[in-house]
N, C-alpha and C positions, 0 to 999 in steps of 0.2 A: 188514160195511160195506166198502164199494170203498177202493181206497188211490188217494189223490189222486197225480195223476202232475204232478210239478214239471219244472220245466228244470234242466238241468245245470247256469245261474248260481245259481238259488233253492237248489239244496240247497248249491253252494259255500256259498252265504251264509250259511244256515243252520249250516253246519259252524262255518263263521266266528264266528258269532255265540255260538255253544256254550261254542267256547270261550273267547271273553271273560268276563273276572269280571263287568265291570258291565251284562251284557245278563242279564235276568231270561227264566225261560223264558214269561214272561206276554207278555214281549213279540217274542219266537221266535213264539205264540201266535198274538198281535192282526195279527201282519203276514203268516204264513203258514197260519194257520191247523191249526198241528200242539202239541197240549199235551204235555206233559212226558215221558209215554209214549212218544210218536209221535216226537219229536226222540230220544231214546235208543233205540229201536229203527233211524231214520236212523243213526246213529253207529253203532251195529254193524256194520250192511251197508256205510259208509264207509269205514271204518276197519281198518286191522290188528287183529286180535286185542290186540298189545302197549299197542298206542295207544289204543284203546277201554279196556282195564283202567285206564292211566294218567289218562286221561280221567275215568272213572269215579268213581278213589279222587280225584282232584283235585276231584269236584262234590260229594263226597257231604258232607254238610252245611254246606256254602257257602251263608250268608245272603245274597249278595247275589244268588243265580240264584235269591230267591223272593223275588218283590215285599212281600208280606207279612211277610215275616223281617227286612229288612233295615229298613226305616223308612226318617226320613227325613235319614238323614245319605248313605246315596248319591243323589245327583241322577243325572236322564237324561245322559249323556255323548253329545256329539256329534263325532263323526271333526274330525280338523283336514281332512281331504280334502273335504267334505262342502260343498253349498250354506249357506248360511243359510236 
């Protein structure tokens, strides 16, 4: 399978998004079109060695980066930056 070629804002954002708690990877996902796999293979090749490990142990069974895990006590959060 070909690897989709993003711009240099998209995978910022992406990084971005990673590592927020309340961004599920469903929704990394729906908007860029990379599953869960494909965002932590991103993070490696972004990332320092150091920072990717710290990354890493900081996702690994974090309910709220799977939509499914977490229910419905986290709502969508929207940036205070952000349009309405």
């Amino acid at each position: 399978m070909a690897e989709r070629v993003l711009s240099e804002a998209s995978v910022s954002r992406i990084v971005e998004m990673a590592w927020e708690d309340r961004t599920a990877f469903e929704a990394i996902e729906a908007q860029f079109g990379l599953n869960e796999s494909a965002v932590v293979a991103l993070m490696r090749r972004q990332m320092k060695p150091s920072s990717f490990r710290m990354w890493r142990k900081r996702m690994a069974g974090r309910r709220t980066k799977h939509a499914l895990l977490r229910g419905a006590v986290v709502l969508r959060h929207r940036a205070s930056h952000s349009r309405a």
